[in-house]
C-alpha positions as CSV (number, residue, x, y, z in Angstrom):
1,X,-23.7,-1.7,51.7
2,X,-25.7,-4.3,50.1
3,X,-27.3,-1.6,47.4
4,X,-24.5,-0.2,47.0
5,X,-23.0,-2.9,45.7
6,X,-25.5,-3.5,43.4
7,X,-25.5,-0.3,42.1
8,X,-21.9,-0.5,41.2
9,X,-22.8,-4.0,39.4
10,X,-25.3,-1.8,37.9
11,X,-23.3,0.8,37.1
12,X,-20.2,-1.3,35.4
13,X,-22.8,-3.1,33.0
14,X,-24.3,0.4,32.1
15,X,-21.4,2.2,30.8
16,X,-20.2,-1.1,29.4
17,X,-23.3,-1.6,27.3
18,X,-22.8,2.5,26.3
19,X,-19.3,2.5,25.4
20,X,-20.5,-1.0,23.4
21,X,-23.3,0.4,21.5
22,X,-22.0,3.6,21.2
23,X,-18.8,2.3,19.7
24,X,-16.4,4.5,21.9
25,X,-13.1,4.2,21.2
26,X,-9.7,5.3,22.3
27,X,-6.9,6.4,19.7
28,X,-4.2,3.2,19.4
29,X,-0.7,4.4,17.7
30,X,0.2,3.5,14.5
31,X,2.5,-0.1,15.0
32,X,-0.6,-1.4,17.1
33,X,-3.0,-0.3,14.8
34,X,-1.1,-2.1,11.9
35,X,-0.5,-5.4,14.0
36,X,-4.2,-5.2,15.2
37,X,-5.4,-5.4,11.7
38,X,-2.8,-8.1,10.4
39,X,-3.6,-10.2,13.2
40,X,-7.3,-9.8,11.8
41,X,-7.1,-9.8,8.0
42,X,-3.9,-11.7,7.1
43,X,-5.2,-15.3,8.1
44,X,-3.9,-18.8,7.1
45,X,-7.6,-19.0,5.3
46,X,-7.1,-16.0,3.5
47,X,-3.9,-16.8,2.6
48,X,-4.2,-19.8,1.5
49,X,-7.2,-18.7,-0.7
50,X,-5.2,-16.7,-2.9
51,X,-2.7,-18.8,-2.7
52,X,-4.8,-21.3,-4.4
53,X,-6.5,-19.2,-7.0
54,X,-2.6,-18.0,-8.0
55,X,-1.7,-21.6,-8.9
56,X,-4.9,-22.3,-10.8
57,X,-4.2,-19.5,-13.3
58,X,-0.5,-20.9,-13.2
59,X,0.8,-17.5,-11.7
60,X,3.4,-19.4,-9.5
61,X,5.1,-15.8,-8.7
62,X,2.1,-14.6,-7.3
63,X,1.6,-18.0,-5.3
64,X,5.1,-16.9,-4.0
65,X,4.0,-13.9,-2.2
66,X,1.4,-14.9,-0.4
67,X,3.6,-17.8,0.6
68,X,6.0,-15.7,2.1
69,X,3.9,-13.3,3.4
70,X,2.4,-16.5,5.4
71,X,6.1,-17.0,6.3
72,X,6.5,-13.3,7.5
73,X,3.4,-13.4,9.9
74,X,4.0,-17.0,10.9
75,X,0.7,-18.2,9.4
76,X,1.1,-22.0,8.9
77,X,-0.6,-23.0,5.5
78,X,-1.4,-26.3,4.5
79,X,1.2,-29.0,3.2
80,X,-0.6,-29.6,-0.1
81,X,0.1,-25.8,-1.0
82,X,3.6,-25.9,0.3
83,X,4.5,-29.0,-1.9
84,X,2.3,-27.8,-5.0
85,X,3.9,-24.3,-4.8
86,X,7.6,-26.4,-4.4
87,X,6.8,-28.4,-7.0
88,X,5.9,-25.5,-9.5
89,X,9.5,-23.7,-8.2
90,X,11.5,-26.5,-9.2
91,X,14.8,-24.5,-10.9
92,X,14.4,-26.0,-13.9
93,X,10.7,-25.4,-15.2
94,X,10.6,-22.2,-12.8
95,X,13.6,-20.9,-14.7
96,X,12.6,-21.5,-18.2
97,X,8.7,-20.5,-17.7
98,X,10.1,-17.2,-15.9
99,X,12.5,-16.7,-19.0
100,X,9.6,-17.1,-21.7
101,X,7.4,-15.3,-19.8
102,X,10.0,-12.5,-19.7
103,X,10.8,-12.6,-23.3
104,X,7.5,-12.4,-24.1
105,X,7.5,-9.2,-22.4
106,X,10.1,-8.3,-23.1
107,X,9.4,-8.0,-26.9
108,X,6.0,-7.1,-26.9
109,X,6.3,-4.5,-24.1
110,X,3.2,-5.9,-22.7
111,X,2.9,-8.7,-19.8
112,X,0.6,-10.6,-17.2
113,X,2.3,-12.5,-14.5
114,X,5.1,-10.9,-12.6
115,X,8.1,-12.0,-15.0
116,X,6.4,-10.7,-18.0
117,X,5.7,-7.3,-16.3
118,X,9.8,-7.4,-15.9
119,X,10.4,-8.2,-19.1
120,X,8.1,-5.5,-20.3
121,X,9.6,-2.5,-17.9
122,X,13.3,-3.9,-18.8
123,X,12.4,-3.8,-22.3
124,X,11.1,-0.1,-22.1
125,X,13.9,1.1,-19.9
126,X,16.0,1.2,-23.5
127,X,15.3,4.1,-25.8
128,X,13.7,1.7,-28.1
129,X,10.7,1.5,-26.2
130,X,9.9,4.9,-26.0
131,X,11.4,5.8,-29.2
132,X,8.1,2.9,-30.8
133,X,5.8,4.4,-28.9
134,X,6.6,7.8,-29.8
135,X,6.6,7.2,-33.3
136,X,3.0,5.4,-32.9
137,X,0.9,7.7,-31.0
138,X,3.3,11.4,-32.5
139,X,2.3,9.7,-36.4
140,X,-1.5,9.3,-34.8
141,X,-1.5,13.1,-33.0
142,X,0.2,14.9,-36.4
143,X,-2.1,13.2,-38.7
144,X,-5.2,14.7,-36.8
145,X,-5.9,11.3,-35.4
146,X,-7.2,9.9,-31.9
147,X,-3.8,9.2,-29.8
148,X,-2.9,8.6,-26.2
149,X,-1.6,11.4,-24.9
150,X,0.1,9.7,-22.0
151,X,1.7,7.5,-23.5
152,X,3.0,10.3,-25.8
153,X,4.3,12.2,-23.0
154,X,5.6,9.6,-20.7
155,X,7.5,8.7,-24.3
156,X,9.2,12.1,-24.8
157,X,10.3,12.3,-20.9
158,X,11.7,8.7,-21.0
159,X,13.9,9.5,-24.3
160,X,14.7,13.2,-22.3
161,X,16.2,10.9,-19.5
162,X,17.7,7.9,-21.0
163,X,21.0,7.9,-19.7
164,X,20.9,11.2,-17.9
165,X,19.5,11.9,-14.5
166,X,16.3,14.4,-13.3
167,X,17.0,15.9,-10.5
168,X,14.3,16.8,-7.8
169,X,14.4,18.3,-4.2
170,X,18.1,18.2,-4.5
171,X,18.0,14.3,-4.8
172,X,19.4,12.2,-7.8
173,X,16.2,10.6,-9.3
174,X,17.1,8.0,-12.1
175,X,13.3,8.9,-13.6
176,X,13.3,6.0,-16.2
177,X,12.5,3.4,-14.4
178,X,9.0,5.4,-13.0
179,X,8.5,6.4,-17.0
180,X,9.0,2.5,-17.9
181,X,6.3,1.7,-15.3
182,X,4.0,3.8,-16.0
183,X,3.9,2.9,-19.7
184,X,3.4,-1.1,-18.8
185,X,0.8,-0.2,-16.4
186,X,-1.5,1.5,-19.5
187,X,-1.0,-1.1,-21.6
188,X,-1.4,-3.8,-18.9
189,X,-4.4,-1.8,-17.6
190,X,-3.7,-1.6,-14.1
191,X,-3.1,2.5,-14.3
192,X,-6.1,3.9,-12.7
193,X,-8.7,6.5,-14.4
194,X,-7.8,8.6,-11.2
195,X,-3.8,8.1,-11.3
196,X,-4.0,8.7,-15.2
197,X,-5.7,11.5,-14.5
198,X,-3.1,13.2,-11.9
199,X,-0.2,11.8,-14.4
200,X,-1.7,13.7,-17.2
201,X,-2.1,17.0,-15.9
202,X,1.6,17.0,-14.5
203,X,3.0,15.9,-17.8
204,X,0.9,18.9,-19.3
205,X,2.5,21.5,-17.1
206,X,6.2,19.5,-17.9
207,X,5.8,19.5,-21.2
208,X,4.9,21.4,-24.1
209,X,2.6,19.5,-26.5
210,X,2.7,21.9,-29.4
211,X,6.6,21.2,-29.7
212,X,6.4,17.3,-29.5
213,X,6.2,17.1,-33.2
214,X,9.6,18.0,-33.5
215,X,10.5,15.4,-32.0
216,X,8.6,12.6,-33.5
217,X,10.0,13.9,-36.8
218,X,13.6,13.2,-35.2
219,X,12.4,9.8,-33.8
220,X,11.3,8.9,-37.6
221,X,14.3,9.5,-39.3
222,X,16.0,7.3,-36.8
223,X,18.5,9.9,-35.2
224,X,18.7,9.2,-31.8
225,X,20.7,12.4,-30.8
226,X,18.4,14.7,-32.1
227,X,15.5,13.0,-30.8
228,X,16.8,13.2,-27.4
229,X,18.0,16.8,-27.9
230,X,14.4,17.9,-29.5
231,X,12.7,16.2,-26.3
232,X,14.8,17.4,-23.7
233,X,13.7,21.4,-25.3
234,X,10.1,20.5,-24.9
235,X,10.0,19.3,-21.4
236,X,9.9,22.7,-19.2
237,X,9.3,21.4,-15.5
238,X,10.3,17.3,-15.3
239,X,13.0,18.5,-12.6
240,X,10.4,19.6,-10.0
241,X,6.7,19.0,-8.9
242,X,3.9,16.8,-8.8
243,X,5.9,14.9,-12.1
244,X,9.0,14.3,-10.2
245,X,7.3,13.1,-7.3
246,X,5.0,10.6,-9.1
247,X,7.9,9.5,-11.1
248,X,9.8,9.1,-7.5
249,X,7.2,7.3,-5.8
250,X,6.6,4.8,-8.9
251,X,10.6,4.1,-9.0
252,X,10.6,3.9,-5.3
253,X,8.4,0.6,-5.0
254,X,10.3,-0.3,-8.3
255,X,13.2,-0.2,-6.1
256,X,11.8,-2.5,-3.7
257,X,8.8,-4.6,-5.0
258,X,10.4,-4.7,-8.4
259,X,9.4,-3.7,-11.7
260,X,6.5,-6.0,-11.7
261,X,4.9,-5.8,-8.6
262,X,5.0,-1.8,-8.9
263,X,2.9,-2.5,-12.4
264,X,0.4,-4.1,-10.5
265,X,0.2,-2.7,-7.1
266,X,-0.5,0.7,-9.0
267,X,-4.5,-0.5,-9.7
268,X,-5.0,0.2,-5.8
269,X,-3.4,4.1,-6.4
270,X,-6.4,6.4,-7.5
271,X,-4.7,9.7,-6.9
272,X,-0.9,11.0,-6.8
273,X,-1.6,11.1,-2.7
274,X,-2.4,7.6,-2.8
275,X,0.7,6.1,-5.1
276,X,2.5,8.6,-2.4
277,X,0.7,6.2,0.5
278,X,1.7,3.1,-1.5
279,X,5.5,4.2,-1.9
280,X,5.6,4.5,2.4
281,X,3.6,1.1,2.8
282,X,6.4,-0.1,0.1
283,X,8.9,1.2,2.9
284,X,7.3,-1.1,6.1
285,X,6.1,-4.3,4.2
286,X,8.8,-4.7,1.4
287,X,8.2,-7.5,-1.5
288,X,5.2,-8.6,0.2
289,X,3.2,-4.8,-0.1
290,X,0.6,-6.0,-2.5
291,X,-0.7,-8.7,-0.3
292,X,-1.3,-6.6,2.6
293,X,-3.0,-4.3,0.4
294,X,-5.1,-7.3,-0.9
295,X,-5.4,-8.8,2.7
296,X,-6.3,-5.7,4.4
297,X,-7.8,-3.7,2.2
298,X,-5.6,-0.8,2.9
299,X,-3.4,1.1,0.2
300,X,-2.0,3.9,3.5
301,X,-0.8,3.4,6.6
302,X,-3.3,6.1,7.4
303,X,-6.4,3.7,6.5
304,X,-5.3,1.3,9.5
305,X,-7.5,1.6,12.3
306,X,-6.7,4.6,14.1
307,X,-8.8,3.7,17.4
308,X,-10.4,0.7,19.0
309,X,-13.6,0.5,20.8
310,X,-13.3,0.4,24.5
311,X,-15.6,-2.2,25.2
312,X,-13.9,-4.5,22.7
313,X,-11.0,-4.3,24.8
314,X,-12.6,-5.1,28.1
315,X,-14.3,-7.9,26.2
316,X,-11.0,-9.3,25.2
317,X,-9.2,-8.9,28.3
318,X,-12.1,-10.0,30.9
319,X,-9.5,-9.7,33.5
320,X,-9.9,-5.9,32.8
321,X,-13.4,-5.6,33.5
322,X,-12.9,-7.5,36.5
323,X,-10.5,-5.2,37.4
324,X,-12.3,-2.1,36.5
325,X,-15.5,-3.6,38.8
326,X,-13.2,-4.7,41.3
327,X,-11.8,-1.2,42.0
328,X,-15.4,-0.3,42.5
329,X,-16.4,-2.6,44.6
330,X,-13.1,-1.9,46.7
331,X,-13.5,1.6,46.4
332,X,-17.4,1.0,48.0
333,X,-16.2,-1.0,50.9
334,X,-13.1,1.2,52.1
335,X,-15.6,4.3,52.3
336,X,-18.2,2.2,54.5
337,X,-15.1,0.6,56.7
338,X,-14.1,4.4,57.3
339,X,-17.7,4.9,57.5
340,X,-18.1,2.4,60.5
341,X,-14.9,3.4,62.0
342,X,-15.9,6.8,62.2
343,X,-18.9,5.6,63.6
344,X,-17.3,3.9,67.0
345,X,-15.2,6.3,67.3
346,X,-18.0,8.8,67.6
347,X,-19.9,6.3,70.0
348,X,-17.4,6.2,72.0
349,X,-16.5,9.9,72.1
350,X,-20.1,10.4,73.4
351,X,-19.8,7.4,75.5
352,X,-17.0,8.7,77.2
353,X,-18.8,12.2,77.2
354,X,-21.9,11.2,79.3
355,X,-20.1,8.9,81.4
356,X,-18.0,11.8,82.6
């Protein structure tokens, strides 16, 4: 009995130390793989980190969100952060930095902190936005000159849907507000080579580039109904595919995050799949989406961990191990008490046997 249990001892450390070093693991679903990694990532440390760093570069918005996001996951932070991000939220100041900062946007189309992103997206929403950039990068492209060719096209499909609506799947999409982001995000350079890259071949199939001059001509002479008319003939597949979508997903966080935080979440999107993954993270963790991303390092609820390793689970709860030996050891002793009950019964049986 005595080796035996020893050998189970033996045994349980065994396939403990295999399932260690060999990093087994079993497949966890999706809601405990998220909570297992925000429990690990999204610390008070962490949070107070960027929290700091936000409110040394006087980006009181983006001190905000981590704030909250402490507040979400019941994270205390420290009172010094609490009272210096108060402070800087005062209605007053708050109001009129937010207001310049938005105006500034607003006016240049171009932004850095949250507010100015706003006012850069709200300012491109009009026609005026697209109609300037249009007229820039079309006088550039019909003078033989280098020109963005993004920004062209993502010009002539915002003026195609000012005040009209592209529809896609059989779903209303108000595509302006994806255009608008888009835009910000080259100029504020948080559009990815790999996103630009995706956004450029769908506006080639939507659109027809040899026709857009027709349209900056319109945009030059200042008549907006035939500018929208000339760009609305050039675009041949807005309604449907991979443009549609992108648009969708962009106006989608929009929707949620707002205009800002969509500019700059889209520097963690390197592909149309991935803006895709952002727009259903957008979904689960609402205004606070960019700092999980930063936190976690995860831009899909596909990157969570999909499994953990058995032996860190054992190690956690030690009560399971014992458990796990304990049936062992159980299991060894009820086979050797049948054992020596067998036994006397057999001894007796011959007992009785000879006797008679």
């Amino acid at each position: 009995m005595g080796r035996q249990l020893w050998g189970a001892l033996v045994l349980s450390l065994a396939l403990l130390g295999v399932m260690y070093y060999g990093g087994i693991e079993v497949p966890l679903d999706q809601d405990e793989a998220v909570a297992r990694e925000i429990r690990e990532k999204i610390t008070a440390p962490a949070i107070e980190d960027k929290i700091v760093a936000a409110l040394d570069r006087g980006d009181v918005d983006e001190a905000r969100l981590y704030a909250e996001l402490a507040t979400e996951y019941q994270r205390p932070i420290r009172t010094d952060l609490v009272e210096r991000i108060n402070a800087e939220s005062e209605p007053g100041p708050a109001a009129q930095r937010n207001a310049m900062e938005f105006g500034v946007g607003f006016f240049s189309g171009e932004g850095t902190t949250v507010a100015g992103l706003a006012g850069a997206v709200t300012s491109d929403l009009t026609v005026v936005g697209d109609v300037r950039d249009l007229v820039h990068e079309g006088g550039l492209m019909v003078t033989g000159q280098e020109y963005d060719e993004l920004m062209l096209g993502l010009a002539t499909v915002g003026i195609a849907a000012t005040g009209v609506t592209v529809a896609t799947g059989g779903i209303g999409l108000p595509a302006k507000l994806g255009v608008s982001v888009f835009k910000v995000a080259r100029k504020a350079g948080t559009l990815t080579a790999g996103l630009g890259a995706s956004l450029g071949r769908a506006l080639r199939n939507a659109i027809d580039f040899r026709e857009v001059g027709g349209v900056v001509r319109s945009a030059a002479v200042l008549d907006s109904a035939a500018t929208r008319d000339a760009a609305s003939r050039v675009i041949r597949r807005a309604s449907s595919g991979d443009l549609a979508r992108m648009l969708g997903d962009a106006r989608h966080i929009g929707d949620i995050a707002g205009p800002g935080e969509t500019v700059r979440l889209l520097k963690y999107a390197n592909s149309a799949e991935e803006l895709s993954d952002l727009a259903t993270m957008s979904s689960r963790f609402g205004r606070t989406t960019r700092g999980v991303v930063e936190l976690t390092g995860r831009t899909s609820l596909r990157a969570f961990k999909q499994g953990v390793r058995i032996a860190a689970v054992l190690l956690e709860n030690i009560w399971a191990f014992v458990l796990w030996f304990g049936s062992l050891i159980a299991m060894i002793l009820t086979r050797g008490l049948a054992r020596l009950i067998v036994g006397k019964r057999g001894r007796k049986r011959r007992a009785a046997t000879v006797s008679a």
